[in-house]
N, C-alpha and C positions, 0 to 999 in steps of 0.2 A: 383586525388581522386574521382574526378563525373566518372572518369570511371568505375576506382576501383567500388563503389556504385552500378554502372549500371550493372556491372558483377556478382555479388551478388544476384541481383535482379532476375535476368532472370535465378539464380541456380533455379533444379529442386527442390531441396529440401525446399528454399527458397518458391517458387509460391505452393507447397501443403500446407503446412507450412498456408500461408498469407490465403489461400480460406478457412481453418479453424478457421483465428483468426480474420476474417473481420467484423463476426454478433457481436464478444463480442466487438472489435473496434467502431463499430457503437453503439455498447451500451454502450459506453463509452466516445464517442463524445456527446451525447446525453446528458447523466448524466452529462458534462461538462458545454454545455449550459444551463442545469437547472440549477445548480450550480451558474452559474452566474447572472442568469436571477432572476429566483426564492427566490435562498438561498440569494443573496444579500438582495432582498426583504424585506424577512422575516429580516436579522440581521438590516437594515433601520430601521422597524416599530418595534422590539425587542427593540433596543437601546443596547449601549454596558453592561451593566447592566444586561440586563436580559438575552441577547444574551450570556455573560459570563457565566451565572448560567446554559443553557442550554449546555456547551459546556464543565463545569467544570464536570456537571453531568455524561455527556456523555465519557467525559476522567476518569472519577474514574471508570466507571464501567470497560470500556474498561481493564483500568490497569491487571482486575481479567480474563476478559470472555473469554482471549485467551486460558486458561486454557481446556474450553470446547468443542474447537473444535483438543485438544488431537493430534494434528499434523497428523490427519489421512488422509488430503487431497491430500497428492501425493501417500500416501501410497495402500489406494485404489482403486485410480485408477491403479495406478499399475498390482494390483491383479487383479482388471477386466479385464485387456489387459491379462495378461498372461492365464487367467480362468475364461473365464466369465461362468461358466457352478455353478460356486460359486456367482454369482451375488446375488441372494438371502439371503444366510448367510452374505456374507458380507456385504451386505446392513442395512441388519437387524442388526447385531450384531453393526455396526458402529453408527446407531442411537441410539440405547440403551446405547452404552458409550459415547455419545455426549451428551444425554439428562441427561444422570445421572452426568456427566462435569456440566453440566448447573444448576443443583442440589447442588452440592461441591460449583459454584462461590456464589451463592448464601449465603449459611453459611459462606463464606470468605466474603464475603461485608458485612453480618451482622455484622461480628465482626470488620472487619478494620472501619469503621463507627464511631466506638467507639475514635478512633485516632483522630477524624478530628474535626475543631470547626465548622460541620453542624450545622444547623436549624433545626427542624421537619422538613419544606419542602422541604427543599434540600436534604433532606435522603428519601421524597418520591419519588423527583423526579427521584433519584437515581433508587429508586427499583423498580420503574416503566419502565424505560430503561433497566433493568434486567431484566423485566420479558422475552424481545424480543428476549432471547440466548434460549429461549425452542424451538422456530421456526425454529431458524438455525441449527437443529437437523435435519429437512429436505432437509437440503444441501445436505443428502449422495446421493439426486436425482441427481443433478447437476455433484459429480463425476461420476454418470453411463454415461451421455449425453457426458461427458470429455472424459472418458477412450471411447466412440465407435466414436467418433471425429463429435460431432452434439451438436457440440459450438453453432448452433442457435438456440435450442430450451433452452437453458439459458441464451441467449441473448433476446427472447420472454419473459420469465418470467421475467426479471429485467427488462426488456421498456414496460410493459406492468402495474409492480406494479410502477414504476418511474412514469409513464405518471401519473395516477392514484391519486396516493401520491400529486403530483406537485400542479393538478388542486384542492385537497381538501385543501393542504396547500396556494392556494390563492383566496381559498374562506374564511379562518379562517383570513386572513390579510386582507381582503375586511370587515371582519364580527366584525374585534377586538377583535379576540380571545384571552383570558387569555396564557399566556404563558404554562401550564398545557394539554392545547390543542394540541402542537405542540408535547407534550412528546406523549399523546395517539395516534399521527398519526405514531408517529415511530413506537407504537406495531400494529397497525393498517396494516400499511406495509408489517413488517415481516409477521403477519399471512398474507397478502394478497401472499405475494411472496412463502410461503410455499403451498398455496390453487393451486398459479399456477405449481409449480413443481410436485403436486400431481395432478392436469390434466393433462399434458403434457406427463408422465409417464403414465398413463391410454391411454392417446391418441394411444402410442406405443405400448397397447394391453399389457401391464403389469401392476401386482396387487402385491398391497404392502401388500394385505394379504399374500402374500404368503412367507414376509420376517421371517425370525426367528434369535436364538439367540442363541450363540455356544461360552460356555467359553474360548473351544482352540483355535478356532479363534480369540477371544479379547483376549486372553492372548499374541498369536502373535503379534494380529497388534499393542499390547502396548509395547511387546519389542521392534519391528521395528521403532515405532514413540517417544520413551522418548527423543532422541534427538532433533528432531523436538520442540517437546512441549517445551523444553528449549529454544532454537532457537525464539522461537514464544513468547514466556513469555519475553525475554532479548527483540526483535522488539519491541512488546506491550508497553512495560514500555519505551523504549529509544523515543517513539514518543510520546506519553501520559503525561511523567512525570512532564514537562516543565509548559502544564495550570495548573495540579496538586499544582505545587508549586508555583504558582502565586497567588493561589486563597489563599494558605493559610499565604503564607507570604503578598501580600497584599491583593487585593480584586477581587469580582465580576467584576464592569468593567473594572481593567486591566485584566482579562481573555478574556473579549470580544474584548475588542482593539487586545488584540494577536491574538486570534482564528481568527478576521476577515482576519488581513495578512498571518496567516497560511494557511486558507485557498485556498487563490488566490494563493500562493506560489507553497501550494504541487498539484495544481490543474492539472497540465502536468505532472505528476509523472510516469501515465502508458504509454505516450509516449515512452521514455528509452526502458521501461518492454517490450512493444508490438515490437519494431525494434530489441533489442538484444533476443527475443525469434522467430523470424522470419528469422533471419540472424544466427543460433544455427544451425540448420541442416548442410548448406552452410562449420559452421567450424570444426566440426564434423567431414565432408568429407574428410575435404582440412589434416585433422593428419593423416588420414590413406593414403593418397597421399605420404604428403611432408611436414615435420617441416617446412620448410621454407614459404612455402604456407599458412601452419597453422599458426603462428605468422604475417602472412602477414595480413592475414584476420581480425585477434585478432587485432592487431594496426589498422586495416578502422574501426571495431567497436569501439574503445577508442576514436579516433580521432574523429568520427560522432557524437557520444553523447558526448563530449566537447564543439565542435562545437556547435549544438544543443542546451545544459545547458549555453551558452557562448550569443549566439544571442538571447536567452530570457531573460538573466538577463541583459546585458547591457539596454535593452531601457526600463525594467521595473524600475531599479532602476534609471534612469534618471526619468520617467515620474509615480514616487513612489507615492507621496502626491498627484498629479493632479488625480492619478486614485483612490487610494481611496476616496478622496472629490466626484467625479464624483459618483463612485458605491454606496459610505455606507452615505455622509452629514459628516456635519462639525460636528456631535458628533463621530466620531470616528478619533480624530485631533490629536492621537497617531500612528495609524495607520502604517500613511505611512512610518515613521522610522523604523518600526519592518519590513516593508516588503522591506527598501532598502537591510536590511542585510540579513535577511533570504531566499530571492530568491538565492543568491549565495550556501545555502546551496544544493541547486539542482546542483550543478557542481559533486560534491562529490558524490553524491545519484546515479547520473548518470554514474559514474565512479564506483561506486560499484556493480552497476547493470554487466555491463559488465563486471566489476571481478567477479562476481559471476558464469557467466558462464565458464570463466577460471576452477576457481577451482573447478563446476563441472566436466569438461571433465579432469579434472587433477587428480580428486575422493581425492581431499583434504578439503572434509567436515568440517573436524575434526577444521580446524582451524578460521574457520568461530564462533564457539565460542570466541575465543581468540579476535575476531575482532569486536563482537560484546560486548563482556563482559568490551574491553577499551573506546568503544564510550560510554557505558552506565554510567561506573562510570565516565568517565571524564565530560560527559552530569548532573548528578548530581551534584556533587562537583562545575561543574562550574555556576550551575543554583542556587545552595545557594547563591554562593558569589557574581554574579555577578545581580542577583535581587535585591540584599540590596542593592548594592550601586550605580547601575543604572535602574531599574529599569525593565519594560518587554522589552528593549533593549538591557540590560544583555542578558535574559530569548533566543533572536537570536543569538549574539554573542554566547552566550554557545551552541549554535545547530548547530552554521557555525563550532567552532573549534571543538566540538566533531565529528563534521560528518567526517572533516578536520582527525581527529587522528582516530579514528575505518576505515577509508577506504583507507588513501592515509600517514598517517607515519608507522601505526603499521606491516603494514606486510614486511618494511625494516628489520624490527629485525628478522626475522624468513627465513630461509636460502630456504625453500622449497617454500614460496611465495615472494621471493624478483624482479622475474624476471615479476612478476604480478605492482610491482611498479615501475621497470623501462618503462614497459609501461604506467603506468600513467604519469610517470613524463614525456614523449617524449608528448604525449598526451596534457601536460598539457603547457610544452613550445613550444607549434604549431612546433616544428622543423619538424616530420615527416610528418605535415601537410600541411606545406611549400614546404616541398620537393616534394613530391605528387603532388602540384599543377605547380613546375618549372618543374617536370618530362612532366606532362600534357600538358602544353606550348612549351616545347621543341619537342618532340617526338610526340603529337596527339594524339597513343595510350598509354596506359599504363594496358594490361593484368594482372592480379592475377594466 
């Protein structure tokens, strides 16, 4: 298998590939150690309490705001690559439906609000976090840098607001800042990360004056994207739902207790994302070669991110309770139970990741609804029942087996993606990783 790996590696497609995703990789290891460093920090001096309230907030809005960004992000890049001579209307006309997205969630939070047993301040804090989806309207900067493949100037703008954000958020935990504090640094952020995308763009001797707004165009790019937006609304909610229903079936710090081990949990999540989108050109190739080659390839990716999902969960969940006591204190003494289970949901996440790329090169979109729509109710359904009667240890278990049934049983049923779980399942009982590695010992080489 380390050969296989190494073969991979040194594809051409692969190392273009990797010298474009190296600045957002680094923006990404980065964000990770603040994450740890910082956001620990802060949820310490928050307490699970209030640490909840900021996380309950932040997941109700979420639930709506995917809405806003209208699924237009692969869409136009797209267009740029095939037309960039259209960069201006598209630019424009995608902001103006992003922004008026951010408009629509807005009136949906007013009213879903209405449902929930908030507080006045918990419905501020709410729409305070809302206000920071008007910013990300200047995302459509970020698709241009994407679509002409200068991943590091959106790599600049996000370690430049991250650094920024970091050190004022540990000035406000030096300072003993009101919980309220923390909310205005996230609008603080966004605009700061919109201020940079609009220098940066400028720096490139382009002016957003010059974008404009063309009905036939957003009438397009919304035919092309309502799948998406679906797609992104079912994500949205299947990852959100869980504090959602915490906070209201029991309280503020069991949201904090969860959030804290969610967090550490999904915290390697772009790992997966960043290997199987680097190792996509490599199999790409190897179909217009040789199915055999092609599946060859498809199985080193299942096996890798197994592996992978596999050597992080075991020594987390042995050294579950020691690491949270270490990172958050003995008031978050729930904690570590919610993260022996919930790290395993990474196996699965990981294994979807690489299906995912299957059934793009396979252009079986379509059923990626099917596969999200069973994790989400089975994510629901099992997060009612099993928070009543255990507690935010249900709240994992309902994320390990939903993740379990939307990625690795439900596409047995479906004849066009069955040959997608027989690679999981080989994946998943190391046989072909076995083999790989007896072939390796035997023979020395093992070519792809």
């Amino acid at each position: 298998m380390i050969n296989k790996i190494i073969n991979l590696i040194y594809h051409e497609g692969f190392m273009k590939y990797l010298k474009n995703t190296s600045w957002l990789l680094a923006e990404k290891l980065l964000r990770l150690f603040a994450s740890i460093i910082v956001g620990v920090w802060m949820a310490r001096y928050l307490g699970p309490e209030k640490f909840g309230l900021l996380n309950y907030a932040q997941s109700f809005v979420w639930l709506f705001a995917t809405i806003s960004t209208l699924g237009l992000d692969g869409i136009i890049i797209r267009d740029l690559v095939n037309d960039e001579s259209k960069r201006d209307v598209l630019l424009g006309t995608a902001f103006i439906l992003k922004f008026i997205g951010a408009c629509f969630v807005f009136i949906i939070l007013a009213a879903a609000v209405n449902f929930t047993t908030n507080d006045e301040y918990t419905n501020k804090l709410i729409f305070l976090i809302a206000s920071t989806i008007f910013f990300h309207s200047f995302n459509v900067i970020d698709y241009y840098f994407q679509s002409k493949v200068l991943n590091k100037y959106v790599a600049y703008s996000n370690i430049i607001s991250l650094l920024i954000a970091n050190l004022i958020k540990i000035t406000l935990i030096i300072k003993e800042a009101p919980l309220v504090s923390f909310v205005y640094l996230l609008i603080f952020e966004s605009f700061l990360l919109s201020i940079s995308f609009t220098y940066l763009y400028s720096y490139n001797h382009l002016s957003l004056k010059k974008w404009n707004f063309d009905f036939k165009v957003a009438k397009q790019l919304l035919t092309d994207s309502w799948p998406l937006i679906i797609s992104s609304i079912i994500i949205m909610i299947y990852m959100r739902i869980d504090q959602v229903m915490i906070k209201e079936m029991l309280d503020n710090n069991a949201v904090g207790q969860y959030a804290a081990a969610v967090r550490l949990s999904e915290a390697w999540y772009f790992i997966p994302m960043v290997i199987s989108s680097s190792l996509f050109p490599a199999i790409i190739n190897a179909k217009k070669k040789c199915i055999t080659l092609y599946y060859t390839r498809l199985q080193v990716l299942f096996d890798f991110l197994t592996l992978l999902a596999i050597a992080i969960a075991i020594p987390v969940s042995f050294l579950s309770n020691y690491l949270i006591n270490f990172l958050y204190g003995a008031n978050y003494n729930q904690t570590g139970s919610v993260l022996i289970i919930h790290i395993w949901a990474g196996l699965f996440v990981s294994l979807g990741v690489a299906r995912g790329k299957w059934i793009l090169n396979e252009n079986l979109q379509i059923y990626t609804f099917v596969f999200l729509s069973a994790g989400l109710m089975s994510n629901i359904v099992l997060n009612y029942f099993l928070i009543q009667s255990i507690g935010i240890v249900g709240a994992a278990y309902a994320t390990l087996f939903s993740q379990a049934i939307g990625v690795f049983i439900t596409p047995v049923f479906i004849q066009k993606t069955r040959p997608s779980f027989f690679m999981m399942l080989k994946s998943l009982t190391l046989f072909s990783t076995v083999e790989t590695f007896l072939n390796y010992r035997n023979k020395k080489k093992f070519y792809i």
